[in-house]
Residue frames as a rotation matrix with the C-alpha (Angstrom) as fourth column:
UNK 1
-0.405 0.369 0.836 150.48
-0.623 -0.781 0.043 344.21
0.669 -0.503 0.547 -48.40
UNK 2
0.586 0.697 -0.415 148.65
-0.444 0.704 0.555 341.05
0.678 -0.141 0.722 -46.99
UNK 3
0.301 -0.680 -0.669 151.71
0.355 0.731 -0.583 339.61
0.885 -0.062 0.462 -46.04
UNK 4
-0.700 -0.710 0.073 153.15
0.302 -0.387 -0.871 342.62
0.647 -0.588 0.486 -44.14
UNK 5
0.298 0.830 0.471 149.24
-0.667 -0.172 0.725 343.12
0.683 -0.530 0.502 -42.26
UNK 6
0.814 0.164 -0.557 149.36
0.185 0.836 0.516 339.58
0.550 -0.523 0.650 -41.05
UNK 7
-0.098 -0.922 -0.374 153.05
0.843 0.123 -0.523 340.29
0.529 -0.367 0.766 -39.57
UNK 8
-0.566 0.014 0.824 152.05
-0.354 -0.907 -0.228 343.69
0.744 -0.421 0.519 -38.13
UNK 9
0.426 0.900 -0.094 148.83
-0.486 0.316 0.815 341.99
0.763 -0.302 0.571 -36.68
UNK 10
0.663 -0.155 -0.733 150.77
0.557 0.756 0.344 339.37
0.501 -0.636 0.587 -35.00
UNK 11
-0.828 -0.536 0.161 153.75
0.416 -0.781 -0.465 341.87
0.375 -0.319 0.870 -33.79
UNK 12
-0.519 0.200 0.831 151.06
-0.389 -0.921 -0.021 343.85
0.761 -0.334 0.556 -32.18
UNK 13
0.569 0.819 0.074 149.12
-0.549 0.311 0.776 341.73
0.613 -0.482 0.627 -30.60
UNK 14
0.123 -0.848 -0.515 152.63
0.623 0.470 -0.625 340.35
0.772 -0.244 0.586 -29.06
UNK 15
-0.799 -0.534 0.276 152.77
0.308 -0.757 -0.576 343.84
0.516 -0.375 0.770 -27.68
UNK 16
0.024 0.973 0.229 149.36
-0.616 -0.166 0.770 343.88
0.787 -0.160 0.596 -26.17
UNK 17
0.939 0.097 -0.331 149.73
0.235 0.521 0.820 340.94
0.252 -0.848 0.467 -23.85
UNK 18
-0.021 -0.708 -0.706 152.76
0.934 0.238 -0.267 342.69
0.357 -0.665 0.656 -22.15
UNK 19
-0.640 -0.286 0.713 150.65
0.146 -0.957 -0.252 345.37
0.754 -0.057 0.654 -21.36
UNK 20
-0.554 0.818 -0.153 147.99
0.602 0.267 -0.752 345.92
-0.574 -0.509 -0.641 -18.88
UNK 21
-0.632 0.134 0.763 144.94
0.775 0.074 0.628 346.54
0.028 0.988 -0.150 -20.35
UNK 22
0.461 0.671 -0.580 143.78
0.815 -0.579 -0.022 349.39
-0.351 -0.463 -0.814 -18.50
UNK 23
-0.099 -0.786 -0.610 146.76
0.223 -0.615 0.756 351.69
-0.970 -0.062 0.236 -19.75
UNK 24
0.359 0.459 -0.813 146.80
-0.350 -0.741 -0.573 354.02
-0.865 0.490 -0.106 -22.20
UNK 25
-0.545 -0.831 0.112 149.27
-0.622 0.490 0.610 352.44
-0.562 0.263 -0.784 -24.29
UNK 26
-0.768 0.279 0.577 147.17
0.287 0.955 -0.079 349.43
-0.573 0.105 -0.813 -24.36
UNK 27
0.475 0.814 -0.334 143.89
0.227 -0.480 -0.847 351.76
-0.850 0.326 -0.413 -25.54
UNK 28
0.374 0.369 -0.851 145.97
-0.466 -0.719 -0.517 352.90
-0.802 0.589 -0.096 -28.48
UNK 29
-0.824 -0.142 -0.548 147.65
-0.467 0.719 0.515 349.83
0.321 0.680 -0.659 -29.96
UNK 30
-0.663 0.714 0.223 144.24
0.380 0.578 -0.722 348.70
-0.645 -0.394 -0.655 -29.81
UNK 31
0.381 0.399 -0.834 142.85
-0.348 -0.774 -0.529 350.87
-0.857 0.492 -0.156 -32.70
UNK 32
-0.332 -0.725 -0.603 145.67
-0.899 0.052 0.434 350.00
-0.284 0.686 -0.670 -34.53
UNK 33
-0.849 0.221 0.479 144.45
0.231 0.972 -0.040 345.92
-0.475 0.077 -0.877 -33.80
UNK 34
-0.080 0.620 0.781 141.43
0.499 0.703 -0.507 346.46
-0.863 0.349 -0.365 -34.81
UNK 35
0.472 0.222 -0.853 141.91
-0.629 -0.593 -0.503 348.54
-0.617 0.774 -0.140 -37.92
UNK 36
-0.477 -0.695 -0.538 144.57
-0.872 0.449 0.193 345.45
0.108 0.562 -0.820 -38.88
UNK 37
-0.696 0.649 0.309 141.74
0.255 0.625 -0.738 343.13
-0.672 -0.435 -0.600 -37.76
UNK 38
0.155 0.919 -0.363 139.12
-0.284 -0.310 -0.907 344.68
-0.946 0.244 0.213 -39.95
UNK 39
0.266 -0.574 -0.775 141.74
-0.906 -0.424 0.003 344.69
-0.330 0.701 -0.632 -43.18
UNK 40
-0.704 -0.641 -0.305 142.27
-0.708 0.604 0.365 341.31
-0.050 0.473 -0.880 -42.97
UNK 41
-0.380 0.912 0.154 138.84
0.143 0.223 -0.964 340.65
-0.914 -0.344 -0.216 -42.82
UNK 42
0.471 0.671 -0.573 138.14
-0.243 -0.525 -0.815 341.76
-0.848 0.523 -0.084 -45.48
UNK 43
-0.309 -0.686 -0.659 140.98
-0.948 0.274 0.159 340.39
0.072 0.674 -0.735 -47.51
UNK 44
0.375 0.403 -0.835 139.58
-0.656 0.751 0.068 336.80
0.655 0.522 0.546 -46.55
UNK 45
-0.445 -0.754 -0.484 141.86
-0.127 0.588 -0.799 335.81
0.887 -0.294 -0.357 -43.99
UNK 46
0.200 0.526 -0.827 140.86
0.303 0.769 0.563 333.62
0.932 -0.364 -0.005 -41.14
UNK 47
-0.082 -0.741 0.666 142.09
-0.628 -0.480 -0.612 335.07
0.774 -0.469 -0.426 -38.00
UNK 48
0.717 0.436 0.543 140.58
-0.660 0.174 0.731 332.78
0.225 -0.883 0.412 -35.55
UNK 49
0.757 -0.625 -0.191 144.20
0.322 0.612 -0.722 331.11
0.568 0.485 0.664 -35.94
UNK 50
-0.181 -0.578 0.795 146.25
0.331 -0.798 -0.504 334.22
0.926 0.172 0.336 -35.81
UNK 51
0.318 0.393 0.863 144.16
-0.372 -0.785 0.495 336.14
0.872 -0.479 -0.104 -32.96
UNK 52
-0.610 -0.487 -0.625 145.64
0.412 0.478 -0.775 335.82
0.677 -0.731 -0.091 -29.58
UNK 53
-0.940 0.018 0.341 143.55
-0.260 -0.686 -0.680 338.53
0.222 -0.728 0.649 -27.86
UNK 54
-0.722 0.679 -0.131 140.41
0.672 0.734 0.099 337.45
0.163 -0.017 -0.986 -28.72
UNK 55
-0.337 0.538 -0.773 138.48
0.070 -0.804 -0.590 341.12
-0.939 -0.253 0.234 -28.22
């Protein structure tokens, strides 16, 4: 489960910076980030690696 977060996490956050962030799009894979942001928090995992967006 860990494994496939961290790969969603990054895969989304791929798809975030080739949106603009005013769009709606952008507002709802943004939920998704941070619910896969919180999860791996909480599993232990460092993101300050991982995180491209930085929100």
């Amino acid at each position: 489960m860990l494994k496939l977060s961290v790969e969603e996490y990054s895969r989304l956050q791929g798809y975030m910076l080739l949106v603009e962030k005013d769009s709606e799009v952008y507002k709802a894979m943004k939920v998704r980030y941070t619910e896969l942001k919180i999860i791996l928090t909480a599993s232990g995992v460092n993101l300050t690696e991982l995180d491209r967006i930085k929100e």
